[in-house]
Each structure stands twice: as structure tokens, then as C-alpha cells.
C-alpha angles and dihedrals in degrees: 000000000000110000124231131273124237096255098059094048123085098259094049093052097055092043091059087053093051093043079055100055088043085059102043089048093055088044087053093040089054087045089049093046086040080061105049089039093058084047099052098042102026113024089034107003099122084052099050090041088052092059099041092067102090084286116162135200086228110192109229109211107219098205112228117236111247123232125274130247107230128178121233096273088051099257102146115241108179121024139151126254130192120286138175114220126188123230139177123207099211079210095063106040124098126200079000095167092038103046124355094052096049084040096053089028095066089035077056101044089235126171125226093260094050090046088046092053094051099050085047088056089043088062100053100037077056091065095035117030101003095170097042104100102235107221117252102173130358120200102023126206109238087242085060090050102043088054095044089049090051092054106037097118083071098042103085114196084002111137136177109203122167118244133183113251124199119253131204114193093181093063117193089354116105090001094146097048087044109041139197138255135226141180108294112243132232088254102055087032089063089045088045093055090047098060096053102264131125108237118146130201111278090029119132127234141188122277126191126333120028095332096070088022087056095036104132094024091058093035105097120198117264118231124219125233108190113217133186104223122160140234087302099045097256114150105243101211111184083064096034081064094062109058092096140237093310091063093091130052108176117224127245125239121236115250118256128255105228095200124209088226115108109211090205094067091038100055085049083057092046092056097037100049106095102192124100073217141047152039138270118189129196112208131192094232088202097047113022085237102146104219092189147001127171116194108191129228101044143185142236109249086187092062096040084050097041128047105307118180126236084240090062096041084058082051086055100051102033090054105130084215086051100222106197086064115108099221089185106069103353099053120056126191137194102270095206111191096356083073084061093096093057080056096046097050088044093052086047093049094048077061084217091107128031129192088277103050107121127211120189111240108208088166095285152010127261116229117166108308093338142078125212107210122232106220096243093069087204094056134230098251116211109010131165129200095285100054095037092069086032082058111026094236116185106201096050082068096050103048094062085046091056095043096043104023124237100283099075083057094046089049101059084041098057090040094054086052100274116144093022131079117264087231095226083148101198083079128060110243145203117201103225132220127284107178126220131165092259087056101049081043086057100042109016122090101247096011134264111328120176094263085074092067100048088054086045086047103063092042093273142097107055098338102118122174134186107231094241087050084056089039091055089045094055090042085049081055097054106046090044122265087327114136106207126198102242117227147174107203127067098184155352119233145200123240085262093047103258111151110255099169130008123187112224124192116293114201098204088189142351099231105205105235118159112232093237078059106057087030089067091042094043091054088046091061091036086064099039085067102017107041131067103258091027102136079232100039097090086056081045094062100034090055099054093228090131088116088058115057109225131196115201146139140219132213142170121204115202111232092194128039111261116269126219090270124038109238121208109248092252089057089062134091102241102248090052091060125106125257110252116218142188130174124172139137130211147251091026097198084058103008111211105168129030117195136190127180133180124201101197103221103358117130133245122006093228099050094025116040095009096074081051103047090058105035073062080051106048091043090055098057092040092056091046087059084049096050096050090046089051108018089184112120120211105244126189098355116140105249116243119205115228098175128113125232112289115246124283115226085253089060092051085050097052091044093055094053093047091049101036116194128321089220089203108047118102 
């Protein structure tokens, strides 16, 4: 009998069957990848060739705009225009060092150590953000951008893409309160990340005044458009068109900074201040709301932003009037006589002199060996309280500093903010220097000795304020004892112009001055500007304000020690001549504004800062008239500047030898 074979037994059987789905699953695995393979060569085969090629989904950043600065009535002050900026995406550019950089290099008129620089920064973007596009010029000339356009199919991984730039109309003015911006750096960047915000390398940031202050309010958020391009960086846009409704995020714009300065009167202190140096600030005595503040020199916020030389930023630092300094609140200054009403409260409040207490003035005081000169040489003779600050007379003054000591003085200064910051917080601040005989122990050779108070008690010797601070004090003065926060912003807005943040007023102290008290010192100020004789009368006059009753004061602080001789202001370097001061408020029956200005160097307070100070005066009460006659306010008009150059130091020169010296101005 002949066995069977294994095909005709039960195991065989089952192994053939097996052997036959095996073979039926690799037939229908080749007909599935036939079939992929026909739709990915033949139904979509130029689209997915296309992207095999070294092509890349790149992500396009569309730059928000950032938020206006605007001025109370709505003239916009600080906006963006349109700019073109040059980038290279390391990624994307071939022969980059070879060819590409020399190439751009000569469209961009580079030197060797700027094209070596950019290719050093190409290397290392290559390692670290290949497909982030590195800026090589921002703000192109329409010459730059013309040349680089003609020549783009040789310009590998070389993109011009717009950009808003920032735009300051005022130019220089305000340059200190507004800012500038300039290109973030690694170091920042690397902060920046690590705090949760989205900054990339080659973009600009706020620097000083609102614009660093602002930063994150003004900073909009940058929106995303996602873009097929191919090896070389060319968009690709029959695919690019394809990527669905999710390839672009638009970008949202900054809020908008509504300022409490009004242009209108700043523009009036920008013509009236007569200095090459110095600041003048307006300040809202029942709010704190500065309406306006000139810091002179100034800058242009436009260069620092844009493309400035190496040779211009020199000019900047070697500028004997040092511009990038903020003389309103970072640089501080003797106050000579304006600090006579700190002496005077302080007198009131020892109870040892009252506002009728006469001294006889003979043209200076007698302490130990030595005589501290009044500024009048042939004296005042019997003065009180009232027509020591109507006059400006010196020895008044010294007279309460040599009978209570400097500390009592020191005291009602620093209670009404001097020797701390004002903390107005957009502007860098020092805090000054309120001098007490702890302090001259501390600092003085020898210690603190009583000569010390009668120099502190006329505005001189180590006292120092910032002109805000002084500004703030006189403020204090006029709403009755009240020490208001300064600012310079009344509130934030939307994009359509809804309210997200208003700044209401901040009393920073009640300062406990008896009202007899603020009334004599009040009269005394009152006669200094409204009164013949008064040292700010004559400004008075000249301005027109008689209709308005101011209360104000002069001063002039010496910069050099007096000589043996007096010299007229004309005979003086520059440098070597006194600060001329003014601070008032007005009415003074309800004070409104309260203003200060310094003329570094300018002379005399009642020739030199008075005629400012009122002209201030007198614009702010006719644009309250305005205002009252046409309550419509200018919103959202680009602001145009009207005013002339400021004066150089030779004009102020030439003015003060034409002029000569006003003998009996303070």
C-alpha cells in the first residue's frame, strides 16, 4: 500500500492554505504601494517634487504696529511710517561668504570690518537659528533698495521685507520725556525669553522715556504668515496657496499713550525759553498732570532710532552742553533765592521769627571773621518777612540760618520732597541733595560749621534740586501744604480709542503748614511779581499777565565762587556764569499752574528765566480762554512742528553783550 503524500493529509492541507493567503496578502500589499505610488508621482507628483528639493514651510513674522503717542487734545506726537529693512536667512544663502556678503556689501557701501562682522554673525546664526533672517540694514534709502531689488537673483537668502519705523514728529523736542529705541541686545534678548515674552534677535526696543517706560504697553504682538519657499529662499506661491486658513495670524496693534502734555503750551515754553541750556516745567498744582517740560539740549529720536554714524554719535558725546542729559529730573542745580520759601516756613514754624520780624540789611551779614554778602552791595536796610522774599534780600535769610542752624531748614525741605526722587518713574531720576548737619559731618572736611546754613539758606552751598523736584515744591506751596506725584501720562487707550487705564492724581505727603504761614509767604511772592520793586515785576509787565495775579519767585545761583570784584554777566566764560532761576503759580488767589524754569548759565532770574516763566503764564490762561470759546478738542491729527531752531551758545553770547546786565534782577 503507497503512503500519502503531504498534501493529501490534514497538515498539509492547512499549510498549502496558509502558503495561499501569504500570497494573496503580498499581491494586495504590491496593488496598495502601485497605488501610492501613482498618486505621489502621477496625481501629485510636481507638488511633492517640488517639496523634496531642500522646500521649507518658512514662518513670515508681520510686525505689529506699535501704539501712538498722542498729547492731551489727541495731536499725535510719535507714530510709525513705512520702512524697508534687509535681512539674510543664514539657511538660505549660498556661498554666502564668497559671493552674497561682497556682493551686498558693495550694493550697501560696507567696509571690511562691517562685512566681516556679518558673515561672523552668519556663522553662528547658522548653528543656532538657521531659518531666522539676521538684519543687515534697516531703513533703507530708496537708492539701497532699488540696487538691492535689481540685483536679487544674486542675492541668495537676501530679503527685503517692510517694517514699521518709528517716527518722532517732534523731533528734538521733548526728546527726553519721549525716548528713543534701538536694536535689543543678546543679553536682553536672553532676559527677555526668559520672562515669557517674544523678542527676536535685530528687534528694537525702548530706551529711555516713554518709550522704555511704555515698553510692553506700546509693543504690540506680532502675527505669522506661513509661506512655501525653496533651497534659495524664493516664496513658491502656487503651494504657498495651499496651506489653508490657519497660514496667516494677523498681528495686533500696541495701545496708545494719551499724554498730559499740551503741545500748544509747549510749543509757547519752547519759544520763550531763552537759554542754549536748561528746563522749564508746567505743572497742574491740583493734579500733579505736567502740561508741559522742555529739557534743552535735546536729541533727535529719529537719528538714535535710524542709522547714526559713529562720527555723529562722537558729536553727541563730546558736546560741550551734553544733550542726552535730562535736565528736568537727572540733573539738579543750586536753587539760589527760589529755595527762600523753604527758609522762610521754616523760620514761621521755629515760632522765633514771624512774618514781621525785621533784620536790617547793610549789604551782608557778620558771622565770626567773615561777611556773607547780600546781593544788593548797598544793602536793603529794615526789611520783614514780606519784603525779604519782594526784594531777595540775602541777609534776611541769614540771619534765621545763624539763629536756628541749618537742620530746621533741612527738615521743611525734605518734607516738602526735597532730597528724594519724585518718583514720576517715566524719567530717570537723582535724588538731589538736601543738606543737613549730619550730612556736611559725613562729607565736609571738618565737619558741619554754621556757615554752612547761611549758604544753604539763600538756595546755595550743597543744597541741589532737580527742577521737577522745585516744580513739585512750589506746586506743594499753592494747593496748600498737598505733595502731588508728578506724571506725564493721563491714560492709556485701545486701538479704537476705549479708555484701559487712566491716572488719576497720587499725593505722595500732607505736608502741616499753618495757613498764616502760607498766607506771608504767599504775599511775599505775590510782591516779588506783582509789585514795583518786586526782582519779577518788570517780567511781570513785559509779558502782559496784569490781569492774572502771579506769585513767583527769582533766583540766581552762583556757579563760581565771587570774586573780589563782581563781574557783569557779559564779562564771564559761559560756563563761569550763574544759573538763572524763576518759580511761580498762578492765580494766586486759586493757584492752577505752577511753573519753574532754569537758564544754565544765563545770567540773572529776573532778566534771564522770569520773562519765561510768564510768557508759560500768560499761554496757559489764554488757551484756557480758547478752550472755553472752542471746547473741541484735535484728535488724531499728526502733530506739525512751527517752532524755530533753538539758540546756539554763540547766540546767547551775542545776546548777553548786546543786552548787557539788568543790576537789579535777582
Amino acid at each position: 500500500m503507497t503512503p500519502p503524500t503531504l498534501s493529501e493529509t490534514t497538515p498539509g492541507r492547512d499549510l498549502k492554505r496558509r502558503f495561499v493567503w501569504v500570497g494573496l496578502a503580498m499581491i494586495a500589499g504590491m496593488v496598495a504601494l502601485a497605488v501610492q505610488l501613482y498618486r505621489l508621482q502621477i496625481i501629485q507628483g510636481e507638488e511633492y517634487a517640488a517639496k523634496s528639493v531642500a522646500n521649507f514651510v518658512k514662518e513670515v513674522r508681520l510686525r505689529a504696529d506699535r501704539g501712538l503717542i498722542k498729547d492731551r487734545r489727541g495731536s499725535i506726537l510719535v507714530d510709525s511710517r513705512p520702512s524697508f529693512d534687509a535681512f539674510i536667512t543664514p539657511a538660505f544663502c549660498t556661498n554666502c561668504a564668497v559671493e552674497v556678503l561682497p556682493r551686498l556689501g558693495e550694493l550697501l557701501g560696507w567696509d571690511e570690518p562691517t562685512r566681516k562682522k556679518m558673515e561672523d554673525q552668519i556663522k553662528a546664526a547658522r548653528r543656532t537659528a538657521p531659518f531666522h533672517p539676521l538684519p543687515v540694514r534697516i531703513d533703507l534709502t530708496r537708492d539701497e533698495y532699488d540696487r538691492i531689488n535689481a540685483r536679487r537673483d544674486m542675492l541668495d537668502g537676501v530679503e527685503v521685507v517692510p517694517v514699521p519705523h518709528r517716527n518722532y514728529r517732534t523731533g528734538s523736542v521733548l526728546s527726553h520725556v519721549l525716548g528713543y529705541m534701538n536694536e535689543i541686545t543678546t543679553e536682553e534678548l536672553e532676559r527677555l525669553k526668559s520672562e515669557g515674552a517674544r523678542y527676536a534677535l535685530g528687534d528694537y526696543i525702548g530706551r529711555r522715556g516713554l518709550e522704555r517706560y511704555f515698553e510692553s504697553t506700546l509693543r504690540g504682538t506680532d502675527g505669522v504668515r506661513k509661506e512655501v519657499v525653496n533651497a534659495r529662499g524664493r516664496v513658491l506661491e502656487e503651494f504657498s496657496d495651499k496651506l489653508g486658513d490657519d497660514a496667516v495670524v494677523p498681528s495686533r496693534p500696541g495701545n496708545n499713550l494719551v499724554l498730559s502734555i499740551d503741545m500748544r503750551l509747549q510749543e509757547e515754553a519752547e519759544r520763550a525759553f531763552p537759554g542754549a541750556a536748561g528746563a522749564v516745567v508746567a505743572v497742574d498744582v491740583k493734579t500733579g498732570l505736567i502740561r508741559a517740560v522742555v529739557s534743552r539740549p535735546g536729541f533727535d529720536p529719529n537719528l538714535l532710532t535710524g542709522r547714526i554714524t559713529p562720527s555723529q554719535m562722537t558729536s553727541l558725546a563730546r558736546d560741550p552742553l551734553q544733550p542726552m542729559i535730562n535736565r528736568i529730573s537727572a540733573d539738579h542745580f543750586s536753587p539760589g533765592s527760589t529755595f527762600k520759601v523753604i527758609t522762610a516756613l521754616a523760620a514761621y514754624k521755629s515760632g522765633l521769627f514771624r512774618p514781621e520780624t525785621v533784620v536790617n540789611c547793610p549789604g551782608g551779614y557778620r558771622l565770626g571773621a567773615r561777611t556773607w554778602r547780600c546781593h544788593k552791595e548797598s544793602g536793603h536796610g529794615p526789611v520783614n518777612g514780606k519784603t525779604a522774599l519782594q526784594y531777595s534780600c540775602d541777609t534776611w535769610y541769614f540771619k534765621v540760618a545763624d539763629t536756628l542752624g541749618l537742620d530746621p531748614i533741612a527738615e521743611m525741605g525734605k518734607a516738602l520732597g526735597l532730597g528724594s526722587p519724585t518718583g514720576v518713574g517715566v524719567l530717570a531720576e537723582v535724588p538731589g541733595i538736601m543738606p543737613s548737619s549730619k550730612y556736611h559731618d559725613k562729607v565736609s572736611p571738618g565737619g558741619y560749621t554754621k556757615g554752612m546754613a547761611l549758604n544753604s539758606a539763600i538756595g546755595q552751598g550743597d543744597d541741589n534740586v532737580t527742577p521737577l523736584q522745585l516744580a513739585m515744591v512750589y506746586a506743594a506751596i499753592a494747593n496748600g501744604g498737598t505733595l502731588l506725584k508728578p506724571q506725564l501720562v493721563e491714560r492709556i487707550e485701545g486701538l479704537d480709542g476705549e479708555v484701559i487705564q487712566q491716572f488719576d492724581p497720587q499725593v505722595v505727603s500732607k505736608v502741616e503748614i499753618p495757613e498764616a504761614h502760607l498766607k506771608a509767604v504767599l504775599e511775599g511772592l505775590v510782591a516779588t511779581a506783582m509789585v514795583p520793586g518786586g526782582t519779577a515785576y518788570r517780567a511781570m509787565v513785559q509779558s502782559g499777565l496784569k490781569d492774572i495775579s502771579v506769585a513767583g519767585k527769582t533766583g540766581t545761583a552762583q556757579v563760581v565762587k565771587i570774586g573780589a570784584v563782581r563781574l557783569k554777566t557779559h564779562q564771564m566764560d559761559f560756563f563761569q556764569r550763574d544759573h538763572a532761576w524763576f518759580a511761580g503759580f498762578a492765580p494766586a488767589e486759586d493757584p492752577e499752574i505752577a511753573v519753574v524754569v532754569i537758564n544754565e548759565h544765563g545770567g540773572h532770574g529776573g532778566s534771564d528765566a522770569a520773562p519765561a516763566g510768564m510768557a508759560v503764564i500768560k499761554k496757559y490762561f489764554d488757551l484756557k480762554k480758547e478752550d472755553a470759546a472752542n471746547p473741541a478738542p484735535r484728535q488724531n491729527t499728526p502733530y506739525v512742528s512751527t517752532l524755530p531752531d533753538a539758540p546756539s551758545v554763540n547766540d546767547v553770547l551775542t545776546r548777553a553783550v548786546a543786552g548787557g546786565d539788568d543790576a537789579a534782577a535777582d
